[in-house]
Jmol script that loads the backbone (N, CA, C; Angstrom):
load data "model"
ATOM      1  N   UNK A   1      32.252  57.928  44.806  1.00  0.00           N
ATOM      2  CA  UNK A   1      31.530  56.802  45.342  1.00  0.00           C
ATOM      3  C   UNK A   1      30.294  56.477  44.510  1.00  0.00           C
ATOM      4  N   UNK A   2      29.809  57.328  43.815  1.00  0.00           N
ATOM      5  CA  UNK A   2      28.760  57.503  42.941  1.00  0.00           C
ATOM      6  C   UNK A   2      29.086  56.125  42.128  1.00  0.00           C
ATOM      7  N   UNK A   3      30.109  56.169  41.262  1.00  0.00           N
ATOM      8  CA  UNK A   3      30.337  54.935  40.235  1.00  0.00           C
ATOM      9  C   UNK A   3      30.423  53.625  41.202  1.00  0.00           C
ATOM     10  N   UNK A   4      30.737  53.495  42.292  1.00  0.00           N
ATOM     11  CA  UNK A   4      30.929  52.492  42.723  1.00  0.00           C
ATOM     12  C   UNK A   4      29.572  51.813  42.800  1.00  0.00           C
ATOM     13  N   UNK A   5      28.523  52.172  42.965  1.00  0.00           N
ATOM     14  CA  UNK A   5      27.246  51.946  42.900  1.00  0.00           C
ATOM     15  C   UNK A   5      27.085  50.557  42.300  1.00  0.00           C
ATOM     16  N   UNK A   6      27.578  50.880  40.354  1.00  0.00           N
ATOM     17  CA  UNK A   6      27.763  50.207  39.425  1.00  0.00           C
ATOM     18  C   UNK A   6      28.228  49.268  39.774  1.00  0.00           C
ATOM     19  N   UNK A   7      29.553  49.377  40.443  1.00  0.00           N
ATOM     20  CA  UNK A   7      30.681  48.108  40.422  1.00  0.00           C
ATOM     21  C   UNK A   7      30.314  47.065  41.317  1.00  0.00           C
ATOM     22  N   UNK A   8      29.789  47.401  42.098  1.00  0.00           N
ATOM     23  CA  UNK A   8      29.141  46.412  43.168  1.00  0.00           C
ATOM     24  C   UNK A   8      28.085  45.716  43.509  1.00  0.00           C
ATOM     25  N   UNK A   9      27.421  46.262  42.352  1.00  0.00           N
ATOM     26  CA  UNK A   9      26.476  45.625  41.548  1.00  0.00           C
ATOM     27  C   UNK A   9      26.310  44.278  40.360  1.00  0.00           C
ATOM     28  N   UNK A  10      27.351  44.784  39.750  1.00  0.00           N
ATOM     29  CA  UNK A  10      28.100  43.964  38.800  1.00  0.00           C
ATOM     30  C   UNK A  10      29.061  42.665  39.178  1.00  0.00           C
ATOM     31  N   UNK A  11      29.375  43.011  40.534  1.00  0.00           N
ATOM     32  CA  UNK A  11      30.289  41.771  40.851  1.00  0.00           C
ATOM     33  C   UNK A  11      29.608  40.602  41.806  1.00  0.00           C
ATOM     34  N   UNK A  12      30.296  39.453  41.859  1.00  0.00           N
ATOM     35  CA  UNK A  12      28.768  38.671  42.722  1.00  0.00           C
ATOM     36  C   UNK A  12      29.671  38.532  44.233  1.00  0.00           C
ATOM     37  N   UNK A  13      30.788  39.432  44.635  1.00  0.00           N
ATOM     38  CA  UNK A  13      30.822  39.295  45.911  1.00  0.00           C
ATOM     39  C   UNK A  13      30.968  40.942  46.512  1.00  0.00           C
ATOM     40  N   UNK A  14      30.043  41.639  45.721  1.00  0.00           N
ATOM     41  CA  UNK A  14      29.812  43.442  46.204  1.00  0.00           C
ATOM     42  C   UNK A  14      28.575  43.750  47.063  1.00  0.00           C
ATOM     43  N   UNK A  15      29.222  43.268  48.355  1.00  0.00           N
ATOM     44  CA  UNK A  15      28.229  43.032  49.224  1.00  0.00           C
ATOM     45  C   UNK A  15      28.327  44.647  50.255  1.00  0.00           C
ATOM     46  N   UNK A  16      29.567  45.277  49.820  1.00  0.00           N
ATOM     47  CA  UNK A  16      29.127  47.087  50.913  1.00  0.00           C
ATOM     48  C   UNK A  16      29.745  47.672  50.042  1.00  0.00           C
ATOM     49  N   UNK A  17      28.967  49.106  49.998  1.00  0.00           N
ATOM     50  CA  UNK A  17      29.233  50.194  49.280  1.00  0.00           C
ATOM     51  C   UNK A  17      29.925  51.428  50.497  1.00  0.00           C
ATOM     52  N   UNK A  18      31.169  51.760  50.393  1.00  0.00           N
ATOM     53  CA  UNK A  18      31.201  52.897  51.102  1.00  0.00           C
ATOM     54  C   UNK A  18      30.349  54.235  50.902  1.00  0.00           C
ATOM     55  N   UNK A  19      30.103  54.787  52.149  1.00  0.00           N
ATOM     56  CA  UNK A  19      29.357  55.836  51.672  1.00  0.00           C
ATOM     57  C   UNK A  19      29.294  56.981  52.556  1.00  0.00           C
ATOM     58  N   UNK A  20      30.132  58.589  52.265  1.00  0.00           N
ATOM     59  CA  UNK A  20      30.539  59.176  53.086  1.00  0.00           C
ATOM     60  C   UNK A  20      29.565  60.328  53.213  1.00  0.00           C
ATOM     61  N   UNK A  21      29.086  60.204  54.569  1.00  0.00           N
ATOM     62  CA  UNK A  21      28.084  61.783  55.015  1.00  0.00           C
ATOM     63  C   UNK A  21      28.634  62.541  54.884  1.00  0.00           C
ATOM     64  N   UNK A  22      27.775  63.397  54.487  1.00  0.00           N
ATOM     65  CA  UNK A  22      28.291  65.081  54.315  1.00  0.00           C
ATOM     66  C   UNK A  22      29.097  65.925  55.660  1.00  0.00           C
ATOM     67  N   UNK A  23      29.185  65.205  56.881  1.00  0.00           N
ATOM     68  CA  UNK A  23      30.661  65.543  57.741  1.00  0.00           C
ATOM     69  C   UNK A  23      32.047  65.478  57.432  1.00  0.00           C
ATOM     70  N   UNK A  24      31.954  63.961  56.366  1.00  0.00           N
ATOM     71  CA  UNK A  24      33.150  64.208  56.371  1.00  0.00           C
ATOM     72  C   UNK A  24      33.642  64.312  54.729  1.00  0.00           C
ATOM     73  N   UNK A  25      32.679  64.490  53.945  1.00  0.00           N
ATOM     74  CA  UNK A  25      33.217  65.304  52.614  1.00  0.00           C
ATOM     75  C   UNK A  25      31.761  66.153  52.083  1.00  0.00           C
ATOM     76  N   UNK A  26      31.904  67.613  52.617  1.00  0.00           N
ATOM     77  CA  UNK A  26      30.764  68.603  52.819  1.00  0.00           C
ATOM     78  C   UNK A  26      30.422  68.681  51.050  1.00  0.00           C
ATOM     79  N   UNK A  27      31.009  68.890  50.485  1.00  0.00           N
ATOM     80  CA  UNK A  27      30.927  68.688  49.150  1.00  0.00           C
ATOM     81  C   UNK A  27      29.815  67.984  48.434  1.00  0.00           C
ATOM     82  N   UNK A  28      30.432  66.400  49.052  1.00  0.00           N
ATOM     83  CA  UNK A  28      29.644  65.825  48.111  1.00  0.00           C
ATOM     84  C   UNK A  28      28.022  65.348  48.291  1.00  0.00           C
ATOM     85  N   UNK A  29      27.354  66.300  48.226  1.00  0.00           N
ATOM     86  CA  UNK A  29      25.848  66.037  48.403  1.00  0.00           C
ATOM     87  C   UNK A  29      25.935  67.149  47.446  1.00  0.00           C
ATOM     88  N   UNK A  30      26.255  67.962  47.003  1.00  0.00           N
ATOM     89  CA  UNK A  30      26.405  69.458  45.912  1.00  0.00           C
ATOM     90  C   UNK A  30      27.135  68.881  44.663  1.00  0.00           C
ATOM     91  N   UNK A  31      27.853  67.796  44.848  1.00  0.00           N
ATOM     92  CA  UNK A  31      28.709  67.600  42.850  1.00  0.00           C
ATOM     93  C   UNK A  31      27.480  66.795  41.996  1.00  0.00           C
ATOM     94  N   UNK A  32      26.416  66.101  42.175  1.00  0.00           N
ATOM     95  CA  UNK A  32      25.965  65.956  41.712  1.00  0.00           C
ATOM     96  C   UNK A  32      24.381  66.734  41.828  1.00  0.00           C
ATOM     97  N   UNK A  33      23.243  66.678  40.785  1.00  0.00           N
ATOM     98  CA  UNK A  33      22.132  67.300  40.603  1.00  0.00           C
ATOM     99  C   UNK A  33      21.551  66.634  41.607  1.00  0.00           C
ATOM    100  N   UNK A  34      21.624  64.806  41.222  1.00  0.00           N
ATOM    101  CA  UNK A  34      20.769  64.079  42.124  1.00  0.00           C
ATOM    102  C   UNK A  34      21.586  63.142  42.790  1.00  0.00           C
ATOM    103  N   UNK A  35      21.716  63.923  43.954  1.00  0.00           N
ATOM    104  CA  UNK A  35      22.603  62.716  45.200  1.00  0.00           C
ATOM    105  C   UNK A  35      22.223  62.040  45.496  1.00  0.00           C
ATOM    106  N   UNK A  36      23.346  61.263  45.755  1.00  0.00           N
ATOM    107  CA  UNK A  36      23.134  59.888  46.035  1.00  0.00           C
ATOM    108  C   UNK A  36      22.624  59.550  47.570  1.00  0.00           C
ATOM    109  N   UNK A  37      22.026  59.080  47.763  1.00  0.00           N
ATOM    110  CA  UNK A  37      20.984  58.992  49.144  1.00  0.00           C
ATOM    111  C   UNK A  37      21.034  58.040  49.790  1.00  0.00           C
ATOM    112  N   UNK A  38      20.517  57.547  50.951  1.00  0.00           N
ATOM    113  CA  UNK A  38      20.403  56.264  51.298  1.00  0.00           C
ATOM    114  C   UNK A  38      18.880  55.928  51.628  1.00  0.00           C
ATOM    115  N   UNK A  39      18.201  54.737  51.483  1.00  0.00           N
ATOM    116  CA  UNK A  39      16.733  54.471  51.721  1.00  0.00           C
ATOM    117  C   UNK A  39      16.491  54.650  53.160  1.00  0.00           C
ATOM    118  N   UNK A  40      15.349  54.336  53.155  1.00  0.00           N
ATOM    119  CA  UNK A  40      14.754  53.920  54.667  1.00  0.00           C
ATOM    120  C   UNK A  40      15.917  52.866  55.514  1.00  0.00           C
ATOM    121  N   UNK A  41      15.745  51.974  54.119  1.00  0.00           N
ATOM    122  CA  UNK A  41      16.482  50.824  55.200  1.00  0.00           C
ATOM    123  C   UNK A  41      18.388  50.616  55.237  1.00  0.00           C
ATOM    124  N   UNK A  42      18.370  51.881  54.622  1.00  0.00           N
ATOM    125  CA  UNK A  42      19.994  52.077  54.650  1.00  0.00           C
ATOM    126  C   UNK A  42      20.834  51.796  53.740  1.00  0.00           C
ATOM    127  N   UNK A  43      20.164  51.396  52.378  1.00  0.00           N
ATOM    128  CA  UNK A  43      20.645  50.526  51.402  1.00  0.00           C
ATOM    129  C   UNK A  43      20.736  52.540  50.309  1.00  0.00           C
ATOM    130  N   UNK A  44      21.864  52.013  48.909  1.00  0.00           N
ATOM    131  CA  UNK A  44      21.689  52.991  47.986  1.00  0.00           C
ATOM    132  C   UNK A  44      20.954  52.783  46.537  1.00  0.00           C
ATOM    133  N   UNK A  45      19.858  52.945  46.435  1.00  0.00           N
ATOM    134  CA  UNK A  45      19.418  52.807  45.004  1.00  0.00           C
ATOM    135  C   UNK A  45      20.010  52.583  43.915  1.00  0.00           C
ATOM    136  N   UNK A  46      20.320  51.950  43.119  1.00  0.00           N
ATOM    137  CA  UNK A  46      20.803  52.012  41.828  1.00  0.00           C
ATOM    138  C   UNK A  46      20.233  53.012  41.140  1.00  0.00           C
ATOM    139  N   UNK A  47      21.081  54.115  40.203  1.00  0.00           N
ATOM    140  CA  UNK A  47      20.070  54.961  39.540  1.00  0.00           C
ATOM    141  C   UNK A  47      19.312  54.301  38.000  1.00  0.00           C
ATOM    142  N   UNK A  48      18.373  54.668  38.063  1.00  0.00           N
ATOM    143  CA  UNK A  48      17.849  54.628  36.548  1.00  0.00           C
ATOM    144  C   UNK A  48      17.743  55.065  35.601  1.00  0.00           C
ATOM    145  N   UNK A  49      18.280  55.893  35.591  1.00  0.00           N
ATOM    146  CA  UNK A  49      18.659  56.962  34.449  1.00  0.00           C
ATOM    147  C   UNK A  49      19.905  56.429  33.352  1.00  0.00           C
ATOM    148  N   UNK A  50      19.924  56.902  32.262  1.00  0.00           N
ATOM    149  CA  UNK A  50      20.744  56.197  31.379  1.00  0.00           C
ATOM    150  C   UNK A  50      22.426  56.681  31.822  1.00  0.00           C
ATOM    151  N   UNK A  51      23.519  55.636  31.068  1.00  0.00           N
ATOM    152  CA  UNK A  51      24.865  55.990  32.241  1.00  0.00           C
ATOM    153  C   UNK A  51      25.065  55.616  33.468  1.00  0.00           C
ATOM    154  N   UNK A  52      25.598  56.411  34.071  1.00  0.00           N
ATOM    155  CA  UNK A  52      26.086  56.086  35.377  1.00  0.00           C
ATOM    156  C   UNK A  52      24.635  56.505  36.517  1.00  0.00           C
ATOM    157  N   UNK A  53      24.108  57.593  35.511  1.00  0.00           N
ATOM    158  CA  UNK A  53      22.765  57.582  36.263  1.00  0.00           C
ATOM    159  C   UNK A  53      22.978  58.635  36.890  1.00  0.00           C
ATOM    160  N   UNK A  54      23.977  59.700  36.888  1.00  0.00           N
ATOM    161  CA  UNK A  54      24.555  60.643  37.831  1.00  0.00           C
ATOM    162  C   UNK A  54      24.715  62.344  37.099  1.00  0.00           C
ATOM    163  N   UNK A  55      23.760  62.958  37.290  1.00  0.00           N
ATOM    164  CA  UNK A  55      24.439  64.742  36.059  1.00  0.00           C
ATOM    165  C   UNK A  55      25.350  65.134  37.007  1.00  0.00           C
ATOM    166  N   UNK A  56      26.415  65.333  36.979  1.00  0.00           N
ATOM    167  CA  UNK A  56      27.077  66.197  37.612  1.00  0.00           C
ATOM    168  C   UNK A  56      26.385  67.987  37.630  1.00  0.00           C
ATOM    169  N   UNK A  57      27.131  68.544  38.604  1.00  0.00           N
ATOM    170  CA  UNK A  57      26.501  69.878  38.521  1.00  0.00           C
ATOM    171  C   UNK A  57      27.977  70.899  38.399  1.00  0.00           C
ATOM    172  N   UNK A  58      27.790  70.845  37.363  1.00  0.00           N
ATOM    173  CA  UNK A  58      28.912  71.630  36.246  1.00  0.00           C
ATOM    174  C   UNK A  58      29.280  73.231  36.519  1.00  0.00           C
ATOM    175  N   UNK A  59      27.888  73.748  37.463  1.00  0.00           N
ATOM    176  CA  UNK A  59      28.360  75.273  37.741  1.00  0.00           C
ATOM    177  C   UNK A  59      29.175  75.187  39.296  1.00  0.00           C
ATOM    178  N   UNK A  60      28.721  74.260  39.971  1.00  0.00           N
ATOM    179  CA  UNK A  60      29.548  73.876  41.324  1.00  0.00           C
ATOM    180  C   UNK A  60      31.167  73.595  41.142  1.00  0.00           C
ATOM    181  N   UNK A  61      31.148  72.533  40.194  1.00  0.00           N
ATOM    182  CA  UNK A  61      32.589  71.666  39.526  1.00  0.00           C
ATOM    183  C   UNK A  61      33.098  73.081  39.012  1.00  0.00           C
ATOM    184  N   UNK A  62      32.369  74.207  38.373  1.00  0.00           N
ATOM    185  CA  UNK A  62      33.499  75.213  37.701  1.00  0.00           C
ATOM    186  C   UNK A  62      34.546  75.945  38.898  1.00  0.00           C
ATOM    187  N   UNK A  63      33.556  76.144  39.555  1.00  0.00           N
ATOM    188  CA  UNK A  63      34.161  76.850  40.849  1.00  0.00           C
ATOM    189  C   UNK A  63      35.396  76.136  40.994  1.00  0.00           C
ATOM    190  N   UNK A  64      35.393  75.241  41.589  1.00  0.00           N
ATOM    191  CA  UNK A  64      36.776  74.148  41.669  1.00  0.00           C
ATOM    192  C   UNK A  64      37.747  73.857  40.335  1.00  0.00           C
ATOM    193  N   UNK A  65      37.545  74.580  39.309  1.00  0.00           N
ATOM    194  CA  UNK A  65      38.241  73.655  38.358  1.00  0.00           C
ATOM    195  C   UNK A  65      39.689  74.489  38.547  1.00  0.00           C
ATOM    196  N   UNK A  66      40.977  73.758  38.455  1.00  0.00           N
ATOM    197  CA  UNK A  66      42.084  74.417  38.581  1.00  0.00           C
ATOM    198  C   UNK A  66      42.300  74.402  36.616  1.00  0.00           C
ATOM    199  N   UNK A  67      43.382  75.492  36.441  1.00  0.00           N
ATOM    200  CA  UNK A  67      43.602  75.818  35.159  1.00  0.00           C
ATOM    201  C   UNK A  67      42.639  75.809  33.828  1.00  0.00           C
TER     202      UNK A  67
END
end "model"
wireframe off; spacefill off
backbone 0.3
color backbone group
């Protein structure tokens, strides 16, 4: 959901971003360094960082990696 950020940004009718609490995918607040959040007013920041704006966290992802 992270990239989608981008895409809905970019398009001129990306008016909702899905965005799943940590109930129902416990995970993902841990795959990245800096999760993705929601503001005060419920909206998601665009990141500013160069890219997608997103480090993954590579010692979490090892755990999971199959083969």
């Amino acid at each position: 959901q992270e990239v989608h950020v981008h895409l809905v940004c970019a398009i001129p009718n990306g008016l909702l971003l899905e965005f799943y609490r940590e109930t129902v995918d416990p995970l993902r607040m841990q795959i990245f360094q800096e999760p993705m959040v929601l503001d005060a007013e419920g909206n998601v920041p665009v990141p500013k960082r160069p890219g997608l704006g997103f480090t993954p966290n590579y010692e979490l992802l090892e755990r999971y990696r199959v083969g």
